[in-house]
mmCIF entry with sequence, helices, sheets and N, C-alpha, C, O atoms, coordinates in Angstrom:
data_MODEL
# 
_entry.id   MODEL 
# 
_entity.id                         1 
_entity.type                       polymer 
_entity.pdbx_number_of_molecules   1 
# 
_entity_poly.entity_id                      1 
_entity_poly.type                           'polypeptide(L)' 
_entity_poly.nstd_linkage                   no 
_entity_poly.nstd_monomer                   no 
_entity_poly.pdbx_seq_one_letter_code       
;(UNK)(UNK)(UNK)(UNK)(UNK)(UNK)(UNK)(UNK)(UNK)(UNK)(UNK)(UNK)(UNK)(UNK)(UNK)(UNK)
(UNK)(UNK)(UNK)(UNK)(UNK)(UNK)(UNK)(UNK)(UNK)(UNK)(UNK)(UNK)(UNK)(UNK)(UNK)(UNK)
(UNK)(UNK)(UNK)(UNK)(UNK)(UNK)(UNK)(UNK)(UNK)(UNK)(UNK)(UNK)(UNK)(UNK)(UNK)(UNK)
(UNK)(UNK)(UNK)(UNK)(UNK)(UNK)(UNK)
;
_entity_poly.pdbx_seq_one_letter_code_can   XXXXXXXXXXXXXXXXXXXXXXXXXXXXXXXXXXXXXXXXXXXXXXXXXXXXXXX 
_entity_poly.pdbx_strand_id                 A 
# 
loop_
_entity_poly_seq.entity_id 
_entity_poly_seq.num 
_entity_poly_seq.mon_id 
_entity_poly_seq.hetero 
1 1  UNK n 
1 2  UNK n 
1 3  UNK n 
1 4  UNK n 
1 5  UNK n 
1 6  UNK n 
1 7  UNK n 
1 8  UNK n 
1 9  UNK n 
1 10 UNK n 
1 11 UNK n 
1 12 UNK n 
1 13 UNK n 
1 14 UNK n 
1 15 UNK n 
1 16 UNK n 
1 17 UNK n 
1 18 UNK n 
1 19 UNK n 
1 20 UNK n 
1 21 UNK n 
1 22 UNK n 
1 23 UNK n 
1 24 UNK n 
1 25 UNK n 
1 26 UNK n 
1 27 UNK n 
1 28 UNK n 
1 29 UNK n 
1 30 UNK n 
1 31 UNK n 
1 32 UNK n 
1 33 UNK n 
1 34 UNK n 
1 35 UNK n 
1 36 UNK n 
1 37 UNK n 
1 38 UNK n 
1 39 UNK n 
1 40 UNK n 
1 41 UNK n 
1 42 UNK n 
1 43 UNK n 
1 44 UNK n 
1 45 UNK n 
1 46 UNK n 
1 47 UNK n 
1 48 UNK n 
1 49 UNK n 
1 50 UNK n 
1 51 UNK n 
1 52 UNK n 
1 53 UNK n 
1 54 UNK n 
1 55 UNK n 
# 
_struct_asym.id          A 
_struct_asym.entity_id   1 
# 
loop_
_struct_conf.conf_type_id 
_struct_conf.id 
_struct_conf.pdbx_PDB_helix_id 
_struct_conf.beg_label_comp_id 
_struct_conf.beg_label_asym_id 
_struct_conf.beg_label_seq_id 
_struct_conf.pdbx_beg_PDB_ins_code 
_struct_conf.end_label_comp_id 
_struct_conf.end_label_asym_id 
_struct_conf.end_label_seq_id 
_struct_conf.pdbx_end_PDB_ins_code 
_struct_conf.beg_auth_comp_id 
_struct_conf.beg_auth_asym_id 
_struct_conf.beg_auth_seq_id 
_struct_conf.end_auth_comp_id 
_struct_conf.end_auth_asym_id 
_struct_conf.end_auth_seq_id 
_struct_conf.pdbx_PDB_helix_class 
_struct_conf.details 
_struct_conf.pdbx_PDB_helix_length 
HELX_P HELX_P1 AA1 UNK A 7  ? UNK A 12 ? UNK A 7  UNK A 12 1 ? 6  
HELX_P HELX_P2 AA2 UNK A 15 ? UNK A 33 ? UNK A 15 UNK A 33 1 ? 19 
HELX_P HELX_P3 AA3 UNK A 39 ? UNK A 51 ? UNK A 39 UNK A 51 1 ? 13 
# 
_struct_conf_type.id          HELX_P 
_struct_conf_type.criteria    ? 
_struct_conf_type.reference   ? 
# 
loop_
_atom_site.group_PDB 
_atom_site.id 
_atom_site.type_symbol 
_atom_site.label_atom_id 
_atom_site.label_alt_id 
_atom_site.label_comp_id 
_atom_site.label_asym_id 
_atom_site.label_entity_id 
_atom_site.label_seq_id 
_atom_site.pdbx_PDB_ins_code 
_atom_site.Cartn_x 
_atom_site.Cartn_y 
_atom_site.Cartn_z 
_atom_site.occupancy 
_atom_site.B_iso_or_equiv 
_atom_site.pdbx_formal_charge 
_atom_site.auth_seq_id 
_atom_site.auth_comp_id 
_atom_site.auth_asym_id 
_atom_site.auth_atom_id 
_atom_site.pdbx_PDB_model_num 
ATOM 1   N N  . UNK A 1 1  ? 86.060  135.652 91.008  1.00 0.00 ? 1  UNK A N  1 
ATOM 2   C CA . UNK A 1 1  ? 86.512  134.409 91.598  1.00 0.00 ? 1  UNK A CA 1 
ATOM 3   C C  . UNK A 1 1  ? 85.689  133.252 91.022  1.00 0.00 ? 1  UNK A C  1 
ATOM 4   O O  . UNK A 1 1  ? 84.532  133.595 90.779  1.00 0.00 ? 1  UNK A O  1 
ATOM 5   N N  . UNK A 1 2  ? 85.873  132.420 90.837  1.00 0.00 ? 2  UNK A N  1 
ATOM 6   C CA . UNK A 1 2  ? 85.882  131.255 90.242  1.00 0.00 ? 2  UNK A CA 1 
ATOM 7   C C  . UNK A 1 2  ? 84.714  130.474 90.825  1.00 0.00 ? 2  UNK A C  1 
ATOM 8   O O  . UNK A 1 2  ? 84.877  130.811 91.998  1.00 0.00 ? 2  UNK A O  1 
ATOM 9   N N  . UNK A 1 3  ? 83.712  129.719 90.849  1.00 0.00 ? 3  UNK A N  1 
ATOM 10  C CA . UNK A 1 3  ? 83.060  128.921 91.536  1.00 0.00 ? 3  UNK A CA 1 
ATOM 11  C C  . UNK A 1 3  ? 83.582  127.645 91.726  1.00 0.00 ? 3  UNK A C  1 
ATOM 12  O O  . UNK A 1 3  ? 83.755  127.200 90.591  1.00 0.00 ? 3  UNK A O  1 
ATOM 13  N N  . UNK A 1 4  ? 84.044  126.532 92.827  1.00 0.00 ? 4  UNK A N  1 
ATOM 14  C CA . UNK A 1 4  ? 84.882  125.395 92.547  1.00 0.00 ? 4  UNK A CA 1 
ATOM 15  C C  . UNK A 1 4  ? 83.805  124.540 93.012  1.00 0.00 ? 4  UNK A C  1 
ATOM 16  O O  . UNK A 1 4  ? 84.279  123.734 93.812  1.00 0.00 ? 4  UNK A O  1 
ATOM 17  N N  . UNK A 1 5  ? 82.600  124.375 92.857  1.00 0.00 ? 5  UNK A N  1 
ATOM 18  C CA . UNK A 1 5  ? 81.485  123.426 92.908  1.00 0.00 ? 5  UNK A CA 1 
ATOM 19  C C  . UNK A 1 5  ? 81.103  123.371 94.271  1.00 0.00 ? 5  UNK A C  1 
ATOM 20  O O  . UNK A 1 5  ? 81.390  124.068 95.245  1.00 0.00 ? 5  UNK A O  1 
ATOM 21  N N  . UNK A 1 6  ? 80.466  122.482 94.124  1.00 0.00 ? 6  UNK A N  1 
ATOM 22  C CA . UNK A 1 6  ? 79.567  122.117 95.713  1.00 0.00 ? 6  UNK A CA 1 
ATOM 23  C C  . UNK A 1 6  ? 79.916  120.870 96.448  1.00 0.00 ? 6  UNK A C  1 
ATOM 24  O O  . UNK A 1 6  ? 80.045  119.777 95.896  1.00 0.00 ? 6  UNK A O  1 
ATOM 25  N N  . UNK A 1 7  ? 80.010  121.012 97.273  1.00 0.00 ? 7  UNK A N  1 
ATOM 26  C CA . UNK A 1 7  ? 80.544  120.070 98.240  1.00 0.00 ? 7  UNK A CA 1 
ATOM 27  C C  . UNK A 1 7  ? 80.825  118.346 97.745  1.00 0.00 ? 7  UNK A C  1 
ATOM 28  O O  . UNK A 1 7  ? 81.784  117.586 97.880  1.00 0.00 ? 7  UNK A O  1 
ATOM 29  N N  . UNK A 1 8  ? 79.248  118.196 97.026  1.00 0.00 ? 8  UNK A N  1 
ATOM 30  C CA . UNK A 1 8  ? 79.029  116.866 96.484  1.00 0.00 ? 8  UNK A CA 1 
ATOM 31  C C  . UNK A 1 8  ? 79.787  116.848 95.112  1.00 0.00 ? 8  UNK A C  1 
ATOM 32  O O  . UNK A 1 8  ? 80.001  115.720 94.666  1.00 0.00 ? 8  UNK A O  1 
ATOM 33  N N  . UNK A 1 9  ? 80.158  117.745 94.485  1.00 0.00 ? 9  UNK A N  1 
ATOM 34  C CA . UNK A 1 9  ? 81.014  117.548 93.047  1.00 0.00 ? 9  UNK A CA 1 
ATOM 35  C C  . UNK A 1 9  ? 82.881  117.523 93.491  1.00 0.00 ? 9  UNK A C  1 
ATOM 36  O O  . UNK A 1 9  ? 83.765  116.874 92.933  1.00 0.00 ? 9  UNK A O  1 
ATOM 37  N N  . UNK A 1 10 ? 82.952  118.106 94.214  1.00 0.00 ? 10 UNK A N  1 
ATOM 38  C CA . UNK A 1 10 ? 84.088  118.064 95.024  1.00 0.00 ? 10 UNK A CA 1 
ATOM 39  C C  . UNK A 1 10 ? 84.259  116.253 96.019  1.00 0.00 ? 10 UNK A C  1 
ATOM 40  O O  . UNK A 1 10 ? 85.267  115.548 96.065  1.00 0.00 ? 10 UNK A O  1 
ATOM 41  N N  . UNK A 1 11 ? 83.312  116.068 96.472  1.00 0.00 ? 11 UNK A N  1 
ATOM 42  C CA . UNK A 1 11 ? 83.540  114.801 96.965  1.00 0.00 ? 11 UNK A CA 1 
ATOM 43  C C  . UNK A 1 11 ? 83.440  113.698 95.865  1.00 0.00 ? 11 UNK A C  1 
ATOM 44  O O  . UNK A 1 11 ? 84.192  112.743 96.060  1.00 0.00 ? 11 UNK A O  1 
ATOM 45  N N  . UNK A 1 12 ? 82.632  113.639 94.706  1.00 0.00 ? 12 UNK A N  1 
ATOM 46  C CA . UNK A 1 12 ? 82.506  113.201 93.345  1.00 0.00 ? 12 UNK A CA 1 
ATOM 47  C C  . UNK A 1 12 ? 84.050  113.226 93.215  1.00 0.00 ? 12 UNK A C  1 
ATOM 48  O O  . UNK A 1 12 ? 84.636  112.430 93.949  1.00 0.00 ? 12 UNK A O  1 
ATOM 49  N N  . UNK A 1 13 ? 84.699  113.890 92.526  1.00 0.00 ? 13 UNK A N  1 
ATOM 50  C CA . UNK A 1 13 ? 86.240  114.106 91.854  1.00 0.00 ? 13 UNK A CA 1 
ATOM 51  C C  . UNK A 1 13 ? 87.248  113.895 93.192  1.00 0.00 ? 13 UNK A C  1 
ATOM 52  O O  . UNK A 1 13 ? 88.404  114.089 92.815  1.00 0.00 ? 13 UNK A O  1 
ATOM 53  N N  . UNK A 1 14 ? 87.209  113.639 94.300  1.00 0.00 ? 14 UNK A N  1 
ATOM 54  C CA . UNK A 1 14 ? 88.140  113.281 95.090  1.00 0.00 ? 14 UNK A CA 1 
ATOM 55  C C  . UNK A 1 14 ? 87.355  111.707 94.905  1.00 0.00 ? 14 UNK A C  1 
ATOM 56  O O  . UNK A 1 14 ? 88.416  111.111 94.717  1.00 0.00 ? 14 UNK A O  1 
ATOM 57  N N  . UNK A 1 15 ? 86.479  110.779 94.832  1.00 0.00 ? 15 UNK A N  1 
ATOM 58  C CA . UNK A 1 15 ? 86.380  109.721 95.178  1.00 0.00 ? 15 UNK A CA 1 
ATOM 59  C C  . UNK A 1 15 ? 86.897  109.207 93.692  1.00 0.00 ? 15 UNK A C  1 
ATOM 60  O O  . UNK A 1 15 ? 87.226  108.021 93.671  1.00 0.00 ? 15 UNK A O  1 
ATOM 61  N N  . UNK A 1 16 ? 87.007  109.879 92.539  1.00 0.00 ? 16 UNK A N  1 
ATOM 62  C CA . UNK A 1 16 ? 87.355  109.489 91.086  1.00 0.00 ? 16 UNK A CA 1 
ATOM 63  C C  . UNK A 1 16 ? 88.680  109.180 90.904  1.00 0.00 ? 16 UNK A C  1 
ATOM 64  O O  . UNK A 1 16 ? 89.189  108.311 90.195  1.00 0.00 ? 16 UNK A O  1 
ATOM 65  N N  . UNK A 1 17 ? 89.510  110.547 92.119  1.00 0.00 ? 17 UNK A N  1 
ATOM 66  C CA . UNK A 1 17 ? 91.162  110.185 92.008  1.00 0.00 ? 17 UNK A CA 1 
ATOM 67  C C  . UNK A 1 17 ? 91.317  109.121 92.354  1.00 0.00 ? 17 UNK A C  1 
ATOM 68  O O  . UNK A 1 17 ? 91.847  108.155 91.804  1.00 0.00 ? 17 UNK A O  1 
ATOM 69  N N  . UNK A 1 18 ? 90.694  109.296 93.622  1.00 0.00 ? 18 UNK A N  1 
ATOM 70  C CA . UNK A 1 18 ? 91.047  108.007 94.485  1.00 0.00 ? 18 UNK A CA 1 
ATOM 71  C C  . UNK A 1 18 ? 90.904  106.839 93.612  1.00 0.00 ? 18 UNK A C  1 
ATOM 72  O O  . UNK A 1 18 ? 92.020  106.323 93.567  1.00 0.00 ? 18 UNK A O  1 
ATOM 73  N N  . UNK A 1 19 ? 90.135  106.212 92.945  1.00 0.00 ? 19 UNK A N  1 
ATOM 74  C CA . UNK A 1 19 ? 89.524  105.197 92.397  1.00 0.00 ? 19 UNK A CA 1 
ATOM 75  C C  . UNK A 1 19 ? 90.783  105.245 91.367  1.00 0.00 ? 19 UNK A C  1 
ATOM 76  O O  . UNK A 1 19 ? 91.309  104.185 91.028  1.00 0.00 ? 19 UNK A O  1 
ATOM 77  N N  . UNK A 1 20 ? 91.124  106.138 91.015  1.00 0.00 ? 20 UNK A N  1 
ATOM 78  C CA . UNK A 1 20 ? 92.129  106.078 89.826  1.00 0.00 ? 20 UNK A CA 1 
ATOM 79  C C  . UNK A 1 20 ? 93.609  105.420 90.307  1.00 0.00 ? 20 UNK A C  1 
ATOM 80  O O  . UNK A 1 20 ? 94.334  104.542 89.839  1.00 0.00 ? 20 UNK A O  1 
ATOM 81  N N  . UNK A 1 21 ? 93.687  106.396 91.608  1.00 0.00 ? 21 UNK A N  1 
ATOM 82  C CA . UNK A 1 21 ? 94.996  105.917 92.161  1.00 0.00 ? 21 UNK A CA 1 
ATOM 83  C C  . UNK A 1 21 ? 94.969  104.425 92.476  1.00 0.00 ? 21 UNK A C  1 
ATOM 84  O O  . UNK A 1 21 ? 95.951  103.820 92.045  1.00 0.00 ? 21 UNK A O  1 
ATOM 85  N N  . UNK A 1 22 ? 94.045  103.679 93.147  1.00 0.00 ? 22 UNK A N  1 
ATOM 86  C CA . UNK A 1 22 ? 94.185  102.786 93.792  1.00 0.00 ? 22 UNK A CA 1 
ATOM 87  C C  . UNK A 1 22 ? 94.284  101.512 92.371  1.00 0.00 ? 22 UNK A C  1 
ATOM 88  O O  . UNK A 1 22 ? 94.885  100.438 92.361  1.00 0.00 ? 22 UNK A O  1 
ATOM 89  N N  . UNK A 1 23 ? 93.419  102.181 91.250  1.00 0.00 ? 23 UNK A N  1 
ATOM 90  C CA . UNK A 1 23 ? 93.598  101.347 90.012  1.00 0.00 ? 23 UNK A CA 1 
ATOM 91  C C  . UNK A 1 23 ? 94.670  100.904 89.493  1.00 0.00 ? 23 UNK A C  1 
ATOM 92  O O  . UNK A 1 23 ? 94.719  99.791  88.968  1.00 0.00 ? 23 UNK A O  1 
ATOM 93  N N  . UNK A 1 24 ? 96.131  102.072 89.600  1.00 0.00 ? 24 UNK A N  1 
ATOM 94  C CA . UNK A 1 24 ? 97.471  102.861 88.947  1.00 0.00 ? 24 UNK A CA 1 
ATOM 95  C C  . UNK A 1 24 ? 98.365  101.836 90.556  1.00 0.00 ? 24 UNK A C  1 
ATOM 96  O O  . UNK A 1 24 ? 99.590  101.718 90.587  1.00 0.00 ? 24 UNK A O  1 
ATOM 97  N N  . UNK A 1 25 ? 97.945  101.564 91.075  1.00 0.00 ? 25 UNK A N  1 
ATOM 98  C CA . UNK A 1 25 ? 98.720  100.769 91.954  1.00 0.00 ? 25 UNK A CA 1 
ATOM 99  C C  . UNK A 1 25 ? 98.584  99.290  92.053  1.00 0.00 ? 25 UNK A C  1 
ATOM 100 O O  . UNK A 1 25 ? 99.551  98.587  91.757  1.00 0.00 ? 25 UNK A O  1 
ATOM 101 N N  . UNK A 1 26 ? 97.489  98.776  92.435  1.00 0.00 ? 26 UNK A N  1 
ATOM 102 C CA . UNK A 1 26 ? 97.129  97.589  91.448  1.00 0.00 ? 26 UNK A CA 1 
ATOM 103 C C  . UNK A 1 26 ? 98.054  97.322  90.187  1.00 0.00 ? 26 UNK A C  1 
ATOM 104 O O  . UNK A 1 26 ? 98.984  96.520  90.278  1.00 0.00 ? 26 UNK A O  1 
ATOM 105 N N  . UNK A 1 27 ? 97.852  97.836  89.299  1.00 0.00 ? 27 UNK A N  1 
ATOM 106 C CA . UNK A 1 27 ? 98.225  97.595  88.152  1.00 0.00 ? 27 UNK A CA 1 
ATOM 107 C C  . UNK A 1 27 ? 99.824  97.359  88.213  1.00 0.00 ? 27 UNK A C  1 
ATOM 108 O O  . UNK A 1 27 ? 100.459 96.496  87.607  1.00 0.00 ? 27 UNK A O  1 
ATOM 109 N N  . UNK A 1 28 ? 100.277 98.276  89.035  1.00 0.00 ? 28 UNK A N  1 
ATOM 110 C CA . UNK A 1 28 ? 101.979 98.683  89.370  1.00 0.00 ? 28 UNK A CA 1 
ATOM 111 C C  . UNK A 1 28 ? 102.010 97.059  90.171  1.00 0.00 ? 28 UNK A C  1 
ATOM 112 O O  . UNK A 1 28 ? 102.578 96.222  89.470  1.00 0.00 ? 28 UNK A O  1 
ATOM 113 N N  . UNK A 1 29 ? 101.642 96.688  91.110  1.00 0.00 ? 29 UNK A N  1 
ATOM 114 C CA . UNK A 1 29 ? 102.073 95.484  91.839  1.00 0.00 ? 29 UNK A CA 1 
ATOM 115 C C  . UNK A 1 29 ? 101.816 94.233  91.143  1.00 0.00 ? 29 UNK A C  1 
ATOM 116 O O  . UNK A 1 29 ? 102.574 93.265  91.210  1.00 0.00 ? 29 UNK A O  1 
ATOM 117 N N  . UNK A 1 30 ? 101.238 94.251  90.785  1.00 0.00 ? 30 UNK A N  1 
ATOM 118 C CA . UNK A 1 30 ? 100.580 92.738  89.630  1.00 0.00 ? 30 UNK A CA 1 
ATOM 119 C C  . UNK A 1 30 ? 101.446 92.845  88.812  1.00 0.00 ? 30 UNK A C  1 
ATOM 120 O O  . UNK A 1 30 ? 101.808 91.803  88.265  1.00 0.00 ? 30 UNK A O  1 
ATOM 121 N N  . UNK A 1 31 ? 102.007 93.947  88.479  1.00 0.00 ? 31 UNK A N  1 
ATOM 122 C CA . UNK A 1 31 ? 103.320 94.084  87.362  1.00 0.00 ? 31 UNK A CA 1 
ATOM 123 C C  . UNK A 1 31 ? 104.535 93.188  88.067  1.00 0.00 ? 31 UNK A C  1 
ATOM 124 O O  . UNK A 1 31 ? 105.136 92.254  87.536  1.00 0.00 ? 31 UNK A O  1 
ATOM 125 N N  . UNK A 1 32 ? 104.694 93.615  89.130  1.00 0.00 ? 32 UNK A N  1 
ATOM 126 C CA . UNK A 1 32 ? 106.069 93.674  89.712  1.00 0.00 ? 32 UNK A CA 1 
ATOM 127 C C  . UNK A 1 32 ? 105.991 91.939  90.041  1.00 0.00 ? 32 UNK A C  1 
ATOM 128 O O  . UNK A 1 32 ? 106.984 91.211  90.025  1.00 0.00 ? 32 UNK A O  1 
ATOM 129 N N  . UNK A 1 33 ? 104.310 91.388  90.396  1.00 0.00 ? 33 UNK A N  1 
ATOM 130 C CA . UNK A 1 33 ? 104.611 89.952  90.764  1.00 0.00 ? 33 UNK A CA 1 
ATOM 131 C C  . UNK A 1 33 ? 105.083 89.169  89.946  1.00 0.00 ? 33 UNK A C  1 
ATOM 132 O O  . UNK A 1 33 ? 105.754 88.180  90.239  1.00 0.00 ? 33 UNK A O  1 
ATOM 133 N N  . UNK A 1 34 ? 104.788 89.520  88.854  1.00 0.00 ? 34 UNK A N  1 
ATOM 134 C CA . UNK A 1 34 ? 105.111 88.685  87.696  1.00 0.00 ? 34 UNK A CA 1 
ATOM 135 C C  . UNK A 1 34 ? 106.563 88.973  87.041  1.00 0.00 ? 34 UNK A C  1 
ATOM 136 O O  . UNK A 1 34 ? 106.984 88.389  86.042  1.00 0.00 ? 34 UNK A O  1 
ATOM 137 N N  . UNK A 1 35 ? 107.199 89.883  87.705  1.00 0.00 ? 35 UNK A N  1 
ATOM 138 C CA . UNK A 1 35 ? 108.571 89.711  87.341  1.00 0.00 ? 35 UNK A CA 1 
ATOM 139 C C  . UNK A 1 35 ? 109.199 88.714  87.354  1.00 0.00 ? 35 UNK A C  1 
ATOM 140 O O  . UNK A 1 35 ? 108.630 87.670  87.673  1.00 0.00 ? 35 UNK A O  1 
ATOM 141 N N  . UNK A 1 36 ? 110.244 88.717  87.093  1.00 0.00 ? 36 UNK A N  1 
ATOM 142 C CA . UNK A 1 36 ? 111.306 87.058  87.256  1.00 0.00 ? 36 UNK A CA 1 
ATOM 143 C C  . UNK A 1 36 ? 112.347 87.867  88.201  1.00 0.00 ? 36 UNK A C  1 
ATOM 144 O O  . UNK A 1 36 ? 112.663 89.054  88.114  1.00 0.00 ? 36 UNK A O  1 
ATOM 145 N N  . UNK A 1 37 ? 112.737 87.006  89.019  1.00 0.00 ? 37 UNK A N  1 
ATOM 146 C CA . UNK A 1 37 ? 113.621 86.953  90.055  1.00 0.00 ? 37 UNK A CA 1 
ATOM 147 C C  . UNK A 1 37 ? 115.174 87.599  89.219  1.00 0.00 ? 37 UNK A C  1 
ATOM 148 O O  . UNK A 1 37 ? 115.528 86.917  88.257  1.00 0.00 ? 37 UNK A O  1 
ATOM 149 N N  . UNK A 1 38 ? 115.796 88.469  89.454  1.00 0.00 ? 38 UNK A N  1 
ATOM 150 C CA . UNK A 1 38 ? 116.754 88.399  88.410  1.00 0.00 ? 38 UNK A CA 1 
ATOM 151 C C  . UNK A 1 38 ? 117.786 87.499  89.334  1.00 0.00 ? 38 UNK A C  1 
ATOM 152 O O  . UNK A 1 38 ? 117.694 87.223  90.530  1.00 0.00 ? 38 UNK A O  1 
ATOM 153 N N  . UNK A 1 39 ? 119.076 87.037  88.111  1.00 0.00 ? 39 UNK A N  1 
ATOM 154 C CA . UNK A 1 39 ? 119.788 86.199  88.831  1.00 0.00 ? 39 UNK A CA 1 
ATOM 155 C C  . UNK A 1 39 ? 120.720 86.149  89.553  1.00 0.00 ? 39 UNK A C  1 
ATOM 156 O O  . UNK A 1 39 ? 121.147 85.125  90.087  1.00 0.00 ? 39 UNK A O  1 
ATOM 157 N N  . UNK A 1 40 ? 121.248 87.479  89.684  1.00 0.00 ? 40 UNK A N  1 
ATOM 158 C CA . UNK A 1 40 ? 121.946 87.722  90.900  1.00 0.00 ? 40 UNK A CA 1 
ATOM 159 C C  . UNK A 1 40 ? 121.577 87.651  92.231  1.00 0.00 ? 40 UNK A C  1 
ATOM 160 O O  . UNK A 1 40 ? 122.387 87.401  93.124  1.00 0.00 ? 40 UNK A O  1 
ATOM 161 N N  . UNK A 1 41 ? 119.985 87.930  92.483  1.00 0.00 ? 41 UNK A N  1 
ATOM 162 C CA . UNK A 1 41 ? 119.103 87.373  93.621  1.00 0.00 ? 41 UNK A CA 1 
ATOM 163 C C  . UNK A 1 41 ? 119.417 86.005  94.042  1.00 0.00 ? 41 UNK A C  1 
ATOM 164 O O  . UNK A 1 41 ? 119.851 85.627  95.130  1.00 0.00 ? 41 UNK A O  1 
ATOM 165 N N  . UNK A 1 42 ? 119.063 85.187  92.776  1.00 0.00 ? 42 UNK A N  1 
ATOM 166 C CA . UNK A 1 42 ? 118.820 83.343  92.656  1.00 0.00 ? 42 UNK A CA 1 
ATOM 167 C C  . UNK A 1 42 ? 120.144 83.490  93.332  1.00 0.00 ? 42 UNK A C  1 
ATOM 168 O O  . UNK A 1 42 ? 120.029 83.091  94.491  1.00 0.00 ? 42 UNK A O  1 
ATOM 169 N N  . UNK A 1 43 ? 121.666 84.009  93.005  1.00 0.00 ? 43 UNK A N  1 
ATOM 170 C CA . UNK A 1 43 ? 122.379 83.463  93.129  1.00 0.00 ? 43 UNK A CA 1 
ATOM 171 C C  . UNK A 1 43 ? 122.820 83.590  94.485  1.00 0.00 ? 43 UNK A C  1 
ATOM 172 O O  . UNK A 1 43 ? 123.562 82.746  94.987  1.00 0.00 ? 43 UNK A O  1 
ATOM 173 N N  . UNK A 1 44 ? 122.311 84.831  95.254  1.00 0.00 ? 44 UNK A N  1 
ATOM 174 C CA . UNK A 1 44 ? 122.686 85.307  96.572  1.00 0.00 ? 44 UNK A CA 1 
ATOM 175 C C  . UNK A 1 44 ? 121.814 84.317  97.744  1.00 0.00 ? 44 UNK A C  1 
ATOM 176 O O  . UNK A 1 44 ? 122.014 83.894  98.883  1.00 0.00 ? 44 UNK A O  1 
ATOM 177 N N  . UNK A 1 45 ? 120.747 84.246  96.710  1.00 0.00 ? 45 UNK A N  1 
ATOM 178 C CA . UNK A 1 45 ? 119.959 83.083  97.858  1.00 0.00 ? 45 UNK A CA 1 
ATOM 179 C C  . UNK A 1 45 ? 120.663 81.778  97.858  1.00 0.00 ? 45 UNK A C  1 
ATOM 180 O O  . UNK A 1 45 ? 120.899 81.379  98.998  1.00 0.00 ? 45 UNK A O  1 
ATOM 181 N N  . UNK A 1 46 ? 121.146 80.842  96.708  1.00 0.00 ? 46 UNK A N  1 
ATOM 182 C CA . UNK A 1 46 ? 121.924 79.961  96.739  1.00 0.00 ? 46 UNK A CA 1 
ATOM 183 C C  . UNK A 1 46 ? 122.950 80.066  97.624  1.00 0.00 ? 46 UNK A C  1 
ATOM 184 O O  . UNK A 1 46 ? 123.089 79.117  98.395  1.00 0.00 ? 46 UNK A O  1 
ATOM 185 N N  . UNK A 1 47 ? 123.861 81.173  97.725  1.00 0.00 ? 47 UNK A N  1 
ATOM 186 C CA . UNK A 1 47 ? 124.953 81.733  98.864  1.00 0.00 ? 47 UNK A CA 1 
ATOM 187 C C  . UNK A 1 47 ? 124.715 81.253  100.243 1.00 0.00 ? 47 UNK A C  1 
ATOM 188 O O  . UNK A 1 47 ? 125.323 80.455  100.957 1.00 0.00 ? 47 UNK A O  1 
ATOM 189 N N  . UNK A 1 48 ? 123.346 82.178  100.458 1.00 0.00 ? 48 UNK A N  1 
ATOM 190 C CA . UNK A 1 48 ? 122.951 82.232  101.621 1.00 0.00 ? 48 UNK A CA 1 
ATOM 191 C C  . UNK A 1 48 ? 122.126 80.397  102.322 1.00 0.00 ? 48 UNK A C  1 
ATOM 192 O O  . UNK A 1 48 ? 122.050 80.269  103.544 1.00 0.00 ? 48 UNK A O  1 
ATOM 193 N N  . UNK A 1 49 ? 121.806 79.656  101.740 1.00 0.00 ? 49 UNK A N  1 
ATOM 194 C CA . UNK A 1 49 ? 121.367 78.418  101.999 1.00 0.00 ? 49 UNK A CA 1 
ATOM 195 C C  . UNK A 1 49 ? 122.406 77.202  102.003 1.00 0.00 ? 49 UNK A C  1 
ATOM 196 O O  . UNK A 1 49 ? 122.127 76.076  102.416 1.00 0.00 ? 49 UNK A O  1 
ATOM 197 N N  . UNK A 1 50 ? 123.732 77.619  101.448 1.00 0.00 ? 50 UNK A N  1 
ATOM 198 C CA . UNK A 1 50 ? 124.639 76.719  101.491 1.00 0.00 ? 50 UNK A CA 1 
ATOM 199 C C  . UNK A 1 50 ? 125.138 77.386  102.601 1.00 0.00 ? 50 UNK A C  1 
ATOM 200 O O  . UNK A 1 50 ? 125.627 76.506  103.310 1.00 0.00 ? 50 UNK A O  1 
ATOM 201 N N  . UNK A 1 51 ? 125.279 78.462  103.133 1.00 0.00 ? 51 UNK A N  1 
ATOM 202 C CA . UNK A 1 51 ? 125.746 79.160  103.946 1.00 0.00 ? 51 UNK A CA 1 
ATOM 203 C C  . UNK A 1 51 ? 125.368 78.664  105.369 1.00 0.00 ? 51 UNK A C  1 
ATOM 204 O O  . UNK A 1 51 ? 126.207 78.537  106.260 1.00 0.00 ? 51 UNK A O  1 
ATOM 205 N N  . UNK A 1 52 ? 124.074 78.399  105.517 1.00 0.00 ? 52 UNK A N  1 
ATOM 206 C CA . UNK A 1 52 ? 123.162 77.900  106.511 1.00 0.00 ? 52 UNK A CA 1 
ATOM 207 C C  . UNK A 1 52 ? 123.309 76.437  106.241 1.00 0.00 ? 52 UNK A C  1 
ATOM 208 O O  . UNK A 1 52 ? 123.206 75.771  107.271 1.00 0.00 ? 52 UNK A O  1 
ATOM 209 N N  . UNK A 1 53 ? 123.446 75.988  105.536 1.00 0.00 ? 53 UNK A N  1 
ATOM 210 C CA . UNK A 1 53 ? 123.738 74.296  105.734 1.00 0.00 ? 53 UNK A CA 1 
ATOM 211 C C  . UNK A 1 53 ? 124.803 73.709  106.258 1.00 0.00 ? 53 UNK A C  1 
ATOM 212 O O  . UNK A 1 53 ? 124.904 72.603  106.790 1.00 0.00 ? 53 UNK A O  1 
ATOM 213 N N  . UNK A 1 54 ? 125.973 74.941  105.971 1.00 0.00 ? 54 UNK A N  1 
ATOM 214 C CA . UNK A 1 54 ? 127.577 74.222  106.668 1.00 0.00 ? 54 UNK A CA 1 
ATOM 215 C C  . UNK A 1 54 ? 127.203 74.895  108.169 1.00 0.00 ? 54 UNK A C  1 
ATOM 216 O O  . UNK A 1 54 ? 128.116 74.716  108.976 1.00 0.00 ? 54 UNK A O  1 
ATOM 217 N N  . UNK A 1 55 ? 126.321 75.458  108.578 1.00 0.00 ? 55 UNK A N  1 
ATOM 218 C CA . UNK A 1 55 ? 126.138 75.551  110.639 1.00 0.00 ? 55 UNK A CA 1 
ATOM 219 C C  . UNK A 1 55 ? 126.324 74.777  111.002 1.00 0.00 ? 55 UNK A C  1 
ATOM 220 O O  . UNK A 1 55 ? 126.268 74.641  112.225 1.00 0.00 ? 55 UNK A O  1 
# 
């Protein structure tokens, strides 16, 4: 059987994922802010504000 380390090398490599994941998500949202609105959005919001102006 295999030795799978000691408690502290095991908590080492779970705090590394972690650090990785939270990096890999970051990265994913800062992506997404900087998208551009596509324009079928622009145009549904235009819809919706003329929509609310004839109330």
């Amino acid at each position: 059987m295999q030795n799978q380390g000691s408690k502290a090398e095991l908590d080492a490599q779970a705090n590394q994922i972690k650090t990785q994941i939270e990096e890999n998500l970051k990265r994913v949202y800062e992506a997404v802010l900087v998208e551009e609105v596509p324009d079928r959005f622009k145009q549904l919001l235009q819809q919706l504000k003329a929509n609310e102006a004839l109330k």
